[in-house]
FIVO-370061 format. One line per 2 residues: number of its first residue (from 1); for each residue y, z, x of N, C-alpha, C. Coordinates in Angstrom, 1 decimal. Last residue first. Example, Ala and Ser with C-alpha at 12.3 -4.5 7.8 and 13.67 -1.06 7.14 Angstrom:
REM residues 2
2> -2.2/7.1/12.8/-1.1/7.1/13.7/0.0/7.9/12.9; -5.7/7.8/13.2/-4.5/7.8/12.3/-3.3/7.8/13.2 .
***
This chain:
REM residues 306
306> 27.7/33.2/-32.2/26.9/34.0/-32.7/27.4/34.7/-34.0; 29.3/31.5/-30.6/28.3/30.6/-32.3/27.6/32.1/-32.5 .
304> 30.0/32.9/-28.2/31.1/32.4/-29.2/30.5/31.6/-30.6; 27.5/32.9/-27.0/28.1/34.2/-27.9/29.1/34.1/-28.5 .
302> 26.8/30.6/-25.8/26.3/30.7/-26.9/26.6/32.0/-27.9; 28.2/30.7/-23.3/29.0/30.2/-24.3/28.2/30.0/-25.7 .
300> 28.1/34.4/-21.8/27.9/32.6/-22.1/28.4/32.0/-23.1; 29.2/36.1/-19.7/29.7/35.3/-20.4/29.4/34.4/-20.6 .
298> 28.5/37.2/-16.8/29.1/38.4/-18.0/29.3/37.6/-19.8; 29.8/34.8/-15.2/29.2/35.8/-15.6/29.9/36.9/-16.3 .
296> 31.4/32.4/-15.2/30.9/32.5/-16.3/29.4/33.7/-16.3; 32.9/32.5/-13.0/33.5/33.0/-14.3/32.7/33.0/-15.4 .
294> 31.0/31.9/-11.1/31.8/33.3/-11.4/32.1/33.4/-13.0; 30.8/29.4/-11.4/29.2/30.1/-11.9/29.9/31.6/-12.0 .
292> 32.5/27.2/-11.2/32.2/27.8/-12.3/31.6/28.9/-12.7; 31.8/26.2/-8.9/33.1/27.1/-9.2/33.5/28.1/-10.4 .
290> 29.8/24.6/-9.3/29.5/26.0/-8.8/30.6/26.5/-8.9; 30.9/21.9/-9.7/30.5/22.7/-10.8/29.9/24.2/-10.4 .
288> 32.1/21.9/-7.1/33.2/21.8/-8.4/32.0/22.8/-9.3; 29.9/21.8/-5.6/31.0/22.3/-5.2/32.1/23.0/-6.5 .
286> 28.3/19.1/-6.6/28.2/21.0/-6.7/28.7/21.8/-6.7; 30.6/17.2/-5.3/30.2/17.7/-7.2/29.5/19.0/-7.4 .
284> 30.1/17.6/-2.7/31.1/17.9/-3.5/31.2/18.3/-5.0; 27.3/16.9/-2.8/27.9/17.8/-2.4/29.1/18.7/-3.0 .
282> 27.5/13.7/-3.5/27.0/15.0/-4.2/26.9/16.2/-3.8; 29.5/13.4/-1.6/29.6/13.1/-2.9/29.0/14.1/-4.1 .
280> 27.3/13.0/0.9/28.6/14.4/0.5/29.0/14.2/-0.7; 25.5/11.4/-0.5/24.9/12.9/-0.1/26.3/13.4/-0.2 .
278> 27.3/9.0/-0.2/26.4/9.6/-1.0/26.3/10.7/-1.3; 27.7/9.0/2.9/29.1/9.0/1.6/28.4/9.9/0.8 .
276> 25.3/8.5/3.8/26.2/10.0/4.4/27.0/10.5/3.2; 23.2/7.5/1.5/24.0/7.3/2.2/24.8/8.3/2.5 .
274> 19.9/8.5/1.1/21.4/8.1/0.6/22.2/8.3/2.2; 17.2/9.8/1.9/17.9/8.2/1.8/19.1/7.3/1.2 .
272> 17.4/12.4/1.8/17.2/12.1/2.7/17.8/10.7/2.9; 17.2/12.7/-1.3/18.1/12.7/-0.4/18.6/12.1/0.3 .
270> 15.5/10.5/-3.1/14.6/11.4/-1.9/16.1/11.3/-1.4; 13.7/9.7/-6.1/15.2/9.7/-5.6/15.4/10.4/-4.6 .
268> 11.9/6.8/-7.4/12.6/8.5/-7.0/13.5/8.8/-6.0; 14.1/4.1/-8.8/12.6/4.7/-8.9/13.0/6.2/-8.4 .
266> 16.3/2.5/-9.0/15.9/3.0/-10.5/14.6/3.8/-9.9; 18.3/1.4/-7.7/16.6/1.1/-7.3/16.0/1.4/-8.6 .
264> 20.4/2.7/-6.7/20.3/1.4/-7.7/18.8/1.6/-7.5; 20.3/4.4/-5.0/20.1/5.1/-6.3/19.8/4.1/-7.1 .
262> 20.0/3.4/-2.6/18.8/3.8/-2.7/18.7/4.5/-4.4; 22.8/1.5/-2.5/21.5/1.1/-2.3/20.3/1.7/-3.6 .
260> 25.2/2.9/-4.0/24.3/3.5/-3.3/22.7/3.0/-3.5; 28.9/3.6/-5.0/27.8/3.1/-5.0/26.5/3.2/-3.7 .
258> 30.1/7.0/-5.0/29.8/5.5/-4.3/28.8/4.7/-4.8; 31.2/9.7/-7.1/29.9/8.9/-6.2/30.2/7.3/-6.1 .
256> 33.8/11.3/-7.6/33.5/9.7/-7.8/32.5/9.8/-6.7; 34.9/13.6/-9.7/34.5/13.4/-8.4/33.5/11.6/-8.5 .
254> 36.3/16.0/-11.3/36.5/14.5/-11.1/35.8/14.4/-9.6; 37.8/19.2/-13.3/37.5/18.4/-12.0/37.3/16.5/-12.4 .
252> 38.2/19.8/-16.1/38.3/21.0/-14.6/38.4/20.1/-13.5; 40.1/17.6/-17.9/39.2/18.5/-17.8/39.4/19.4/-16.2 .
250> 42.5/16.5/-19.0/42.0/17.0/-20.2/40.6/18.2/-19.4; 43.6/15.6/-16.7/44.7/16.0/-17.2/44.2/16.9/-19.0 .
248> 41.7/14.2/-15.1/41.9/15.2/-15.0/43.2/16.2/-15.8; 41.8/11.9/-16.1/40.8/13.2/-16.9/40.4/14.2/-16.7 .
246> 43.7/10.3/-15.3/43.9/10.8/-16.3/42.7/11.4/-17.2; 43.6/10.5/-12.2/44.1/11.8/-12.9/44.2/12.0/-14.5 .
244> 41.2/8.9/-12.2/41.1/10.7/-12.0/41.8/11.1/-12.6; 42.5/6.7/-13.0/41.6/7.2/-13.7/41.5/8.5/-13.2 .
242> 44.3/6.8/-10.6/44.6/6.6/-11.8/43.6/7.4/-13.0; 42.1/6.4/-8.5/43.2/7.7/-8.5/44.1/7.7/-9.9 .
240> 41.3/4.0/-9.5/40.2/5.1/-9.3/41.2/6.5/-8.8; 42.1/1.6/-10.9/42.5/2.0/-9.8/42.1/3.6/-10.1 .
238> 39.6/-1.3/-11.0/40.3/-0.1/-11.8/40.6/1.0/-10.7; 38.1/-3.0/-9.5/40.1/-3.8/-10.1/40.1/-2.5/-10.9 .
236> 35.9/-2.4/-7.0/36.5/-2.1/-8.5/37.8/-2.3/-8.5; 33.8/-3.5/-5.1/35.2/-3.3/-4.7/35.4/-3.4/-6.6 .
234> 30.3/-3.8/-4.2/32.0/-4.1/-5.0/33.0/-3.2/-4.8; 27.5/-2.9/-6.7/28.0/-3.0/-4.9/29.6/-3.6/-5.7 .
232> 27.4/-0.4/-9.4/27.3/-1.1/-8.7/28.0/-1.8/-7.6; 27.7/2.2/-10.6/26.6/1.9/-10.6/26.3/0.3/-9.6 .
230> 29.7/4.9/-9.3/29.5/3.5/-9.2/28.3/2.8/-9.4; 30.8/7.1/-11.7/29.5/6.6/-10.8/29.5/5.4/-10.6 .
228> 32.5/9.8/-12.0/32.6/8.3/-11.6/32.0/7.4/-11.1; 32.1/12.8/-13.6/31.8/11.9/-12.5/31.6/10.6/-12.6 .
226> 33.8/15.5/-14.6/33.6/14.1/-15.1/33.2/13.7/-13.5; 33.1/18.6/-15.8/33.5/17.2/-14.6/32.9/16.2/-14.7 .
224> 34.6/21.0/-18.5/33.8/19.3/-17.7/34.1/19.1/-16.4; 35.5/22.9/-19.3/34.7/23.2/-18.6/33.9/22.1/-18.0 .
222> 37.4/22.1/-21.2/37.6/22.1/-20.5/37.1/22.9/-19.1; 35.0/21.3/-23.1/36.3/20.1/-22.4/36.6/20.7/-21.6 .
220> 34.5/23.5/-23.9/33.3/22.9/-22.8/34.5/21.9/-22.4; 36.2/24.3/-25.3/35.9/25.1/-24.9/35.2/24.6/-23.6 .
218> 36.0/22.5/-27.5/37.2/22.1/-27.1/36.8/23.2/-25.3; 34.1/22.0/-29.8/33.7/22.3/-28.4/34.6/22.1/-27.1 .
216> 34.8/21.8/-32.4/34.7/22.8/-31.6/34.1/23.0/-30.5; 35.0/19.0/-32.9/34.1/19.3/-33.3/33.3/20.7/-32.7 .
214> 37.1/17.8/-31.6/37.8/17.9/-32.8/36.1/18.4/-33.3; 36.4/17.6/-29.1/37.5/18.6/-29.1/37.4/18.6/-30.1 .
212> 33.7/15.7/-28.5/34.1/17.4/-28.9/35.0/18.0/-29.0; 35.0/13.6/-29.2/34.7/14.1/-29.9/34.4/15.7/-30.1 .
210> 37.2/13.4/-27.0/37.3/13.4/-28.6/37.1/14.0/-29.4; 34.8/13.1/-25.1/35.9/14.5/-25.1/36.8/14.8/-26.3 .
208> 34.0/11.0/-25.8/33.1/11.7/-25.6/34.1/12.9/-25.8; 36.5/8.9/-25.5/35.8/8.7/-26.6/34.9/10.0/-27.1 .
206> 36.5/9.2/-23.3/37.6/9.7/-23.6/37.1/10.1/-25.2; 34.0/7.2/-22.2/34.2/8.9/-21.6/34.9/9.7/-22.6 .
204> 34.8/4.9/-23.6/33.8/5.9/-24.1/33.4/6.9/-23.5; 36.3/4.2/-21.6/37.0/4.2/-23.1/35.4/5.6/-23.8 .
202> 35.0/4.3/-19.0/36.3/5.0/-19.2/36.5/5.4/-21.1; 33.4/1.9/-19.8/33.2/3.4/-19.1/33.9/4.6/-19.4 .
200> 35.6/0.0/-20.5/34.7/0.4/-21.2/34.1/1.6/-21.1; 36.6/-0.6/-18.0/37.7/-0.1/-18.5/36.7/0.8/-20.4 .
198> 34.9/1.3/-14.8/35.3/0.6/-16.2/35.6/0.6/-16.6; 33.4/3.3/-13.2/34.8/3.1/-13.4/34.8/1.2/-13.9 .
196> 31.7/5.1/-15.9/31.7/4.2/-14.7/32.7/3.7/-14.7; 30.9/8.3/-16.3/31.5/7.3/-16.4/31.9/6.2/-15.6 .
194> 29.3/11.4/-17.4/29.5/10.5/-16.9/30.2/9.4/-16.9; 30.5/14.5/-17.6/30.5/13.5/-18.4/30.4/12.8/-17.3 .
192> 28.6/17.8/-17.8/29.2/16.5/-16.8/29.1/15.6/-17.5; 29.8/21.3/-19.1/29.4/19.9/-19.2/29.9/19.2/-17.8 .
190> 28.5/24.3/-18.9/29.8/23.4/-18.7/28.7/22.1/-19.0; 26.5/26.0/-20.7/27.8/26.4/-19.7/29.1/25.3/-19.7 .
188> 25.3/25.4/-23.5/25.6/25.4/-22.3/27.1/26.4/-21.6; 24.3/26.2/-26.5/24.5/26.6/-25.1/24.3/26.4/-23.7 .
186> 26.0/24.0/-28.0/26.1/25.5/-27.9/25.7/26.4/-27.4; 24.7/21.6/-26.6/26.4/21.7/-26.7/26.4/23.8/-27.1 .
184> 21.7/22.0/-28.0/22.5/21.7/-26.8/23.7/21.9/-25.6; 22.1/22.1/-30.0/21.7/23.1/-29.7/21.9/22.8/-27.8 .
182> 23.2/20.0/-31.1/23.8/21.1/-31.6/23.7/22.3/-30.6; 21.3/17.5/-30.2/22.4/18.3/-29.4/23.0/18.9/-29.9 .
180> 18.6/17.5/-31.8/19.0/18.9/-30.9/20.6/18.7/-29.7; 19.6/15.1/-33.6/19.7/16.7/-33.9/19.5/17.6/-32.6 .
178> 22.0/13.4/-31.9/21.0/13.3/-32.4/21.3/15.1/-32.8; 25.2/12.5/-31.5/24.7/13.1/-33.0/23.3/13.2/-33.5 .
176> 24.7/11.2/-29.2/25.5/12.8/-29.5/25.4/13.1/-30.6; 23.0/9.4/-27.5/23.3/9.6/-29.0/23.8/11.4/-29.0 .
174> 22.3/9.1/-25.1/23.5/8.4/-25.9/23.9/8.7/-26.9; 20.3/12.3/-24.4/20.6/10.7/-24.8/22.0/10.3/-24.8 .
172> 21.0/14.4/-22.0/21.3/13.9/-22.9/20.7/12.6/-23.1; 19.4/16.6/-19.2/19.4/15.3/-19.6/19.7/14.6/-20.9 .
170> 20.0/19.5/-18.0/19.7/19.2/-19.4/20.1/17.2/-19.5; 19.7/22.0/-16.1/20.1/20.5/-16.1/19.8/20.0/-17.1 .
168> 19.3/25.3/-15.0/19.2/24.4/-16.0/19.7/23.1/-16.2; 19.5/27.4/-12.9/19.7/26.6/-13.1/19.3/25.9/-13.6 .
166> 17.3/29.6/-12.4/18.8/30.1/-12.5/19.5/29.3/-12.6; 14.2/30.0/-14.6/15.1/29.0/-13.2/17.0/29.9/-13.8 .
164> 12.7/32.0/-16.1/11.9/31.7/-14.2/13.5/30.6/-13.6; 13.9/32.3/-18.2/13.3/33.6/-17.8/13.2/33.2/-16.0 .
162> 15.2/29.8/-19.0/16.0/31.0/-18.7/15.5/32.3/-18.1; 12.9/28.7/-20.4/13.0/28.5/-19.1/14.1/29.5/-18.4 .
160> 12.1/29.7/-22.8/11.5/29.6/-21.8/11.6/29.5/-20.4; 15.0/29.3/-24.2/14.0/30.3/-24.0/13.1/30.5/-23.4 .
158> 14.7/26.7/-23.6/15.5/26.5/-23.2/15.3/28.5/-23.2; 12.5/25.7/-26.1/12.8/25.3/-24.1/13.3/26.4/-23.7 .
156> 13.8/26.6/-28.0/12.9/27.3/-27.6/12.5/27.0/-26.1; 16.2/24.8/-28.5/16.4/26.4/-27.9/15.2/26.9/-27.9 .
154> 14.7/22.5/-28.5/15.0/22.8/-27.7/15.6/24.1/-27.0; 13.8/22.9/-31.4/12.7/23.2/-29.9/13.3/23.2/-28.7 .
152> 15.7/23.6/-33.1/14.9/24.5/-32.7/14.1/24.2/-31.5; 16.6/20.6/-32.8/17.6/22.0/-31.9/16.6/22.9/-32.0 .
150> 13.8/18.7/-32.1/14.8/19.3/-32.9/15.6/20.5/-32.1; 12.2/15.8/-31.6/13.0/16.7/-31.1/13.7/17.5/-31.7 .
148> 11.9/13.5/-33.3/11.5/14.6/-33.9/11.8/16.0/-33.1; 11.8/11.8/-31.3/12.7/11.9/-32.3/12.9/12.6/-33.3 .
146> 9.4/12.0/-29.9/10.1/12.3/-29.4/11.9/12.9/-30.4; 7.6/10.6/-31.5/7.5/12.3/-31.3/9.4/12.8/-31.0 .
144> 8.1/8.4/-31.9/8.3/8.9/-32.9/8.3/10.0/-32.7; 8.2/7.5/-29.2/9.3/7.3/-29.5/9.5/8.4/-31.3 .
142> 6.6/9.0/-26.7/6.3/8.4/-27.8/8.1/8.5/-28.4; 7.3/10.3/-24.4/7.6/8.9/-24.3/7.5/8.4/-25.4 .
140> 9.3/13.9/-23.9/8.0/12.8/-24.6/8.7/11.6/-24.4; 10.5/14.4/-21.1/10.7/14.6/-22.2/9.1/13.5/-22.9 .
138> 9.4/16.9/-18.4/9.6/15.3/-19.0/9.7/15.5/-20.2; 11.1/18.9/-16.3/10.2/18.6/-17.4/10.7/17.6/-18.4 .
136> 11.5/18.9/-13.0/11.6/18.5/-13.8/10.5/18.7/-14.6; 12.8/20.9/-9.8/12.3/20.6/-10.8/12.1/19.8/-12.1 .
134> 13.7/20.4/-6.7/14.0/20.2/-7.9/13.0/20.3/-9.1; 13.0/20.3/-4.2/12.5/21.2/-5.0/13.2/21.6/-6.1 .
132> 13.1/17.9/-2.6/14.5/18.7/-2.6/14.0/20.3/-3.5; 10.8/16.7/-3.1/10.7/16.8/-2.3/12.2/18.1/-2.0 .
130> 10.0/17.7/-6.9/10.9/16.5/-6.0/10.8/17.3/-4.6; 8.0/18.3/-9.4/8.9/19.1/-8.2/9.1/17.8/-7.6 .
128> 7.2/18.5/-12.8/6.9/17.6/-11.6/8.1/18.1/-10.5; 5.7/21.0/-15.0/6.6/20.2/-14.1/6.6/19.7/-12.9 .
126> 3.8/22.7/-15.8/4.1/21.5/-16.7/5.3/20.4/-15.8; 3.2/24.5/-14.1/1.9/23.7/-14.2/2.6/22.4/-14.9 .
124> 4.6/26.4/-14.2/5.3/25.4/-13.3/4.3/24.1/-13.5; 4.3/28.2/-16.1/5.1/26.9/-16.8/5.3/25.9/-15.8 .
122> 2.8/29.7/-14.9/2.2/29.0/-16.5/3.0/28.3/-16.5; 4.1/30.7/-12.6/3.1/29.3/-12.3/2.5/28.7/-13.2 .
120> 6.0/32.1/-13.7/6.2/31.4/-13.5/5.3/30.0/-13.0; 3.7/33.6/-16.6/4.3/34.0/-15.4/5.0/32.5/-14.8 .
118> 2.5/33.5/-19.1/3.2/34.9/-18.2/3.8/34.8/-17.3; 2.4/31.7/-21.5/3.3/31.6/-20.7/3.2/33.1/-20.0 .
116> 1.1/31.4/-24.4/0.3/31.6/-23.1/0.9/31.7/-21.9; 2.4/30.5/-25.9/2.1/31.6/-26.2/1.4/32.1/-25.1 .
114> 3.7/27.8/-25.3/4.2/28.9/-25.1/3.2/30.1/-25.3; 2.2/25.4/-25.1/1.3/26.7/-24.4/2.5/27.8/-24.4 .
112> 3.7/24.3/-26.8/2.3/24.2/-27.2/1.7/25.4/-26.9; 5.9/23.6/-25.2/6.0/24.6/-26.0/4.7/25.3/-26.8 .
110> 4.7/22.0/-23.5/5.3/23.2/-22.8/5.5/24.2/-23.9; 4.0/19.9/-24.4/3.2/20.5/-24.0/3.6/21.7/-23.6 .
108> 6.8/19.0/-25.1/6.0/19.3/-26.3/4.8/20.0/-25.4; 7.9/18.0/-22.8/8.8/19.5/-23.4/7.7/19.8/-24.6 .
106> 4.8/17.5/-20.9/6.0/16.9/-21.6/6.8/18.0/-21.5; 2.2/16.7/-18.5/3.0/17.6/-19.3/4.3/16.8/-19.4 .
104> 1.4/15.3/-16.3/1.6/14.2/-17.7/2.1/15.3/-19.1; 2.5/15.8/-13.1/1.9/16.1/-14.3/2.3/15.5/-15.3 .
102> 3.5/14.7/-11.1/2.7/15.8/-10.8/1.8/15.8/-11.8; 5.7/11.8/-9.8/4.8/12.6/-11.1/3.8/13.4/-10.7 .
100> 8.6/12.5/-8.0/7.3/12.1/-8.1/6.0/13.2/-8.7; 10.9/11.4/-9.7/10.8/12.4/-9.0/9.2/12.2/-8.9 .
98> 11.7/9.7/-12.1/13.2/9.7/-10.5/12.5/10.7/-9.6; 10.7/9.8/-13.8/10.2/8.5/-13.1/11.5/8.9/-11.8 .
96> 11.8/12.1/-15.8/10.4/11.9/-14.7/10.2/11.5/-14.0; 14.2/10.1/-17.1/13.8/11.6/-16.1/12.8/11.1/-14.9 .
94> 14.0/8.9/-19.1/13.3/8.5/-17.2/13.8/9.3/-16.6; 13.5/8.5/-22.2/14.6/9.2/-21.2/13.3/8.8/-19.9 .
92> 13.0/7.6/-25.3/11.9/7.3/-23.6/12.4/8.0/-22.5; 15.2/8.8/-26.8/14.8/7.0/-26.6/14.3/7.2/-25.0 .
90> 16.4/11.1/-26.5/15.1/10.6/-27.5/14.9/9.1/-27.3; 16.5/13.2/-24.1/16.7/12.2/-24.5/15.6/11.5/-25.0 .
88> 16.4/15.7/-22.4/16.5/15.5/-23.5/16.7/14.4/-24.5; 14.4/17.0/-19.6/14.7/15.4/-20.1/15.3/15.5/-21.8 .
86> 15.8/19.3/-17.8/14.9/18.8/-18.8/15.4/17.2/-19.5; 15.7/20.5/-14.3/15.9/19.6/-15.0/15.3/19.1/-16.3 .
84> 16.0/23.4/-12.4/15.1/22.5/-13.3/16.0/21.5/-14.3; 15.6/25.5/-9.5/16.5/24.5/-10.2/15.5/23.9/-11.4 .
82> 15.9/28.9/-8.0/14.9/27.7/-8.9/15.8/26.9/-9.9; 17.3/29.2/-5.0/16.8/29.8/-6.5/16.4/28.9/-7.1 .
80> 18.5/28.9/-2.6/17.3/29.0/-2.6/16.2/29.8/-3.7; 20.6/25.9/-2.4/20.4/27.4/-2.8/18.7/27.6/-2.9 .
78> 20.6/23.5/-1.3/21.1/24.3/-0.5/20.8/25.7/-0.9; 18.1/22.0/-2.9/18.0/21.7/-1.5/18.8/22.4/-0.9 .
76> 19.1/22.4/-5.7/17.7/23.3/-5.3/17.5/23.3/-4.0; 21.3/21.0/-5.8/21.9/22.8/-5.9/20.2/23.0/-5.2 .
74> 20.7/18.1/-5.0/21.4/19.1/-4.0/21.7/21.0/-4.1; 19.2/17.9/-7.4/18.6/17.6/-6.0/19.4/18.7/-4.3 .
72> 21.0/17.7/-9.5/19.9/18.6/-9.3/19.1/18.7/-8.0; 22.5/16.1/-8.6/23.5/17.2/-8.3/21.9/18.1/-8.8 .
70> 20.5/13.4/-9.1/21.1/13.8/-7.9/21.7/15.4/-7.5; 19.9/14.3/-11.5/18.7/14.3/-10.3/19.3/14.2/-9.2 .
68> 22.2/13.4/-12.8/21.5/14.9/-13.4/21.0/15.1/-12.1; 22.9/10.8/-11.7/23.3/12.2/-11.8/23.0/13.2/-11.5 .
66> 20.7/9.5/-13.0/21.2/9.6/-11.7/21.5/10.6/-11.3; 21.4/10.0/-16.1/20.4/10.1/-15.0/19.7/10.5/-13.7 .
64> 24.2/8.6/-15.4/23.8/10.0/-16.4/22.4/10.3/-15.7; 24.5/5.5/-14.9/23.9/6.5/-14.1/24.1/7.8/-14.7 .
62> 24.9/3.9/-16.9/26.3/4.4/-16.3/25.9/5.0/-15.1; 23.4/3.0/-19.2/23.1/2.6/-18.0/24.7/2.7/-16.9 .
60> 25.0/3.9/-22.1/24.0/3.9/-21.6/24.3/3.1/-20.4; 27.8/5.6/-23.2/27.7/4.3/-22.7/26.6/4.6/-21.8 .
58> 28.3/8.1/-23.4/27.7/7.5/-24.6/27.1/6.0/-24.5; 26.8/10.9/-21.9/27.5/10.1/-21.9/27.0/9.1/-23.3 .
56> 26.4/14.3/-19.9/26.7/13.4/-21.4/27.0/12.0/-20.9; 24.7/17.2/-19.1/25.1/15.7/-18.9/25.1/14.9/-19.6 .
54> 24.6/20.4/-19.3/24.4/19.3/-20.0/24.7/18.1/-19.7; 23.5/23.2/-17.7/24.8/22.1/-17.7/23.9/21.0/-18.2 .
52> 23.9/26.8/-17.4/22.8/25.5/-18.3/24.3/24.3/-17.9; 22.5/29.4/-15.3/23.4/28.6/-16.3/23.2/27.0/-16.1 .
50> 21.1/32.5/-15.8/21.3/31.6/-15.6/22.4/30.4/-16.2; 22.0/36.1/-14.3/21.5/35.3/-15.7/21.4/33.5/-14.7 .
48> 24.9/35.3/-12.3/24.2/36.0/-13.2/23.4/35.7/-14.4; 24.7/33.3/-9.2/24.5/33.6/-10.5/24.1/34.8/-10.9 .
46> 26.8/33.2/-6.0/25.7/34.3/-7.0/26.1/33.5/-8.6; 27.4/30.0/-4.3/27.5/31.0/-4.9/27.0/32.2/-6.1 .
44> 26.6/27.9/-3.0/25.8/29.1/-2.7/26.3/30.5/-3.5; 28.8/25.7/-3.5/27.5/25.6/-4.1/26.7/27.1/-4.2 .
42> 30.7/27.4/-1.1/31.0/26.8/-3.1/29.3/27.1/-3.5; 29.1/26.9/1.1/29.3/28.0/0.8/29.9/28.6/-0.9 .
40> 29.2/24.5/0.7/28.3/24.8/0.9/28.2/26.2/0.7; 32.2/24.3/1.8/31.3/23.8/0.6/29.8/24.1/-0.1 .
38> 32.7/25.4/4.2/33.5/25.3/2.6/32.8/25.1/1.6; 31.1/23.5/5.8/30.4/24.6/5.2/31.1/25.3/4.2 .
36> 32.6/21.1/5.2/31.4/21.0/4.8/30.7/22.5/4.5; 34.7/21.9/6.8/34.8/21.5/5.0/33.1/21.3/4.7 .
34> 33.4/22.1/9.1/34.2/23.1/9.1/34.2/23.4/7.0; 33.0/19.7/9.7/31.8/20.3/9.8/32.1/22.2/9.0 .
32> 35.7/18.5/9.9/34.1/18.5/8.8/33.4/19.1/8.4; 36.0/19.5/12.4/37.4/20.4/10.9/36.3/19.4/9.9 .
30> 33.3/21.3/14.2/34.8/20.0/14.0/35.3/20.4/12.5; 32.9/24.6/15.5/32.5/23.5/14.7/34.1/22.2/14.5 .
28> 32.2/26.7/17.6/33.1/24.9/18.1/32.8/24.0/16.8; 30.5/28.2/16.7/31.9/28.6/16.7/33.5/26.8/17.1 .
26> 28.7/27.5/14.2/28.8/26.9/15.6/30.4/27.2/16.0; 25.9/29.4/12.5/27.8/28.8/12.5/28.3/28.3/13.9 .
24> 23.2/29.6/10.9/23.9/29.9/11.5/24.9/28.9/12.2; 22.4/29.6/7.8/23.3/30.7/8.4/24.0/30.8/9.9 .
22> 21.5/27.5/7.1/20.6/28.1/7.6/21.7/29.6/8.0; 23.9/26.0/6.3/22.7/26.5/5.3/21.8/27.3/5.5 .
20> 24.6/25.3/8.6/25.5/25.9/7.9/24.4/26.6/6.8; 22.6/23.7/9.9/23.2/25.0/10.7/24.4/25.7/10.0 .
18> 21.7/22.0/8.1/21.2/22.8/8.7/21.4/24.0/9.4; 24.5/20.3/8.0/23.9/21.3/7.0/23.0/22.3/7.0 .
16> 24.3/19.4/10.6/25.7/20.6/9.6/25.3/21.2/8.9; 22.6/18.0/10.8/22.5/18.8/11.5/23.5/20.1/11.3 .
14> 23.3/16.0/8.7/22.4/17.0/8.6/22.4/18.2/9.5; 25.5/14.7/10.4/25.6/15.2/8.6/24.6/16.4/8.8 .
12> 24.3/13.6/12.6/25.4/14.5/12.6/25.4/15.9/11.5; 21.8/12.5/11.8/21.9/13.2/12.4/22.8/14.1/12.2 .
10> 21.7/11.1/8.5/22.6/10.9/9.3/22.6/12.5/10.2; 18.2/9.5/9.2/19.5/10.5/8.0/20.5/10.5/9.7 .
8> 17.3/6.4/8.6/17.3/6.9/9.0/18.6/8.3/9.3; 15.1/5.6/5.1/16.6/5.4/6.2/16.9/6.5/6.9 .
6> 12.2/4.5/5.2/13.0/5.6/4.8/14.5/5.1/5.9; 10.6/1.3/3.6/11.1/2.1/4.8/11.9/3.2/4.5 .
4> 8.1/1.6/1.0/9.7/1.8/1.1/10.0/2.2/2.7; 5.3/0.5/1.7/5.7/1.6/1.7/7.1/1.7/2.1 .
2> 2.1/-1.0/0.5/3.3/-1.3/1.3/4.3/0.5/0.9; -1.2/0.0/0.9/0.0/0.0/0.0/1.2/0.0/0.9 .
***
């Protein structure tokens, strides 16, 4: 069997990360190496409890996906607490397919064996791990099952998994008005809206924040970061400091991923083979959404529906 060549990492990059993640600090560090452990030291920040981030978008094939597996790739590869990713998406979602398959467990097999759940190796049985030690659980493929997803099952996930990971990733459909995003949207933490810098991408980000402002979740608006995903090679006619500011002027942050060989590919998705850009990109977006994890102890956002 032929075999993807791996690209070869960027010594420098890593070797930062290594010696910043690992704890130990190179008094001669360069003024990168310096923002990088800034950063890293962002992402490493204490949770209380756990916290849930939802990834939206309305405009399919934007990278949402991507995303999720990428900024899930980076919090499980620098912190040393349990990450997980759920696929909630009723039309076939490909989660799964970005990580390499362990198991043919779903979110429906997982709830099956709730009753049998003690410990964290009963539920780890249903999820497939990424080399980053990411976690994921697949959503169903059957299209009829799957649509039958309801907000009860997924706050029952979602009680399940709050016990064993301190990080939650929640994979959206397109569809915002299926039934379990109620349950979705009311408890999370923060949101990431995705969007490609397009004038379309764009229109249906704004479109996204709309709608939750005028459907009480004005709350999560402004607990968003919007990420700018280049899904493809090019030079973009949409001027990309423009568009930041104007979502940054409704949410917390903004951070634009590059386009990226190894993510276009659509198959799993191994760090290691992004680009230096890449990798800090997704760095940085941890960065942002870990800024959050303070304030949101003591504090979730499912006590404001109670």
């Amino acid at each position: 069997m032929l075999k993807r060549p791996r690209r070869a990492p960027d010594d420098g990059w890593r070797a930062a990360v290594h010696r910043i993640s690992g704890g130990v600090i190179n008094p001669g560090q360069s003024a990168d190496e310096q923002h990088l452990q800034a950063l890293v030291e962002r992402v490493n920040q204490p949770i209380r409890g756990d916290y849930r981030i939802a990834f939206l978008s309305l405009k399919g094939g934007v990278g949402k996906t991507t995303t999720t597996v990428g900024l899930g790739s980076t919090f499980a590869s620098l912190r040393g607490d349990q990450v997980i990713a759920v696929d909630a998406n009723p039309d076939m979602g490909t989660l799964a397919t970005r990580v390499p398959l362990q198991t043919a467990s779903t979110v429906r097999d997982l709830l099956a064996d709730a009753p049998y759940l003690r410990r964290y190796s009963d539920v780890r049985r249903h999820t497939s791990q990424a080399e980053s030690r990411l976690e994921v659980l697949a959503g169903e493929q059957d299209p009829a099952v799957s649509e039958a997803f309801s907000e009860a099952d997924y706050r029952s996930v979602i009680d399940i998994l709050q016990v064993y990971y301190n990080i939650i990733l929640t994979d959206c459909g397109t569809g915002i008005m299926h039934s379990a995003m109620n349950g979705v949207l009311q408890l999370a933490n923060s949101l990431v809206l995705v969007s490609s810098p397009a004038i379309d991408g764009a229109r249906s980000a704004a479109a996204t924040l709309d709608w939750l402002q005028h459907h009480r979740y004005g709350h999560l608006v402004e607990r968003t970061v919007v990420v700018i995903s280049s899904a493809r090679p090019g030079a973009t006619t949409i001027d990309l400091d423009e568009l930041s500011r104007h979502f940054l002027a409704r949410c917390r942050a903004v951070q634009v991923v590059p386009f990226d060989e190894h993510l276009a590919e659509g198959a799993e998705i191994d760090l290691n083979l992004l680009r230096p850009a890449t990798r800090r990109a997704f760095v940085e977006l941890a960065a942002m959404v870990a800024d959050d994890f303070p304030a949101s102890a003591g504090r979730h956002a499912v006590a404001e529906w109670s």
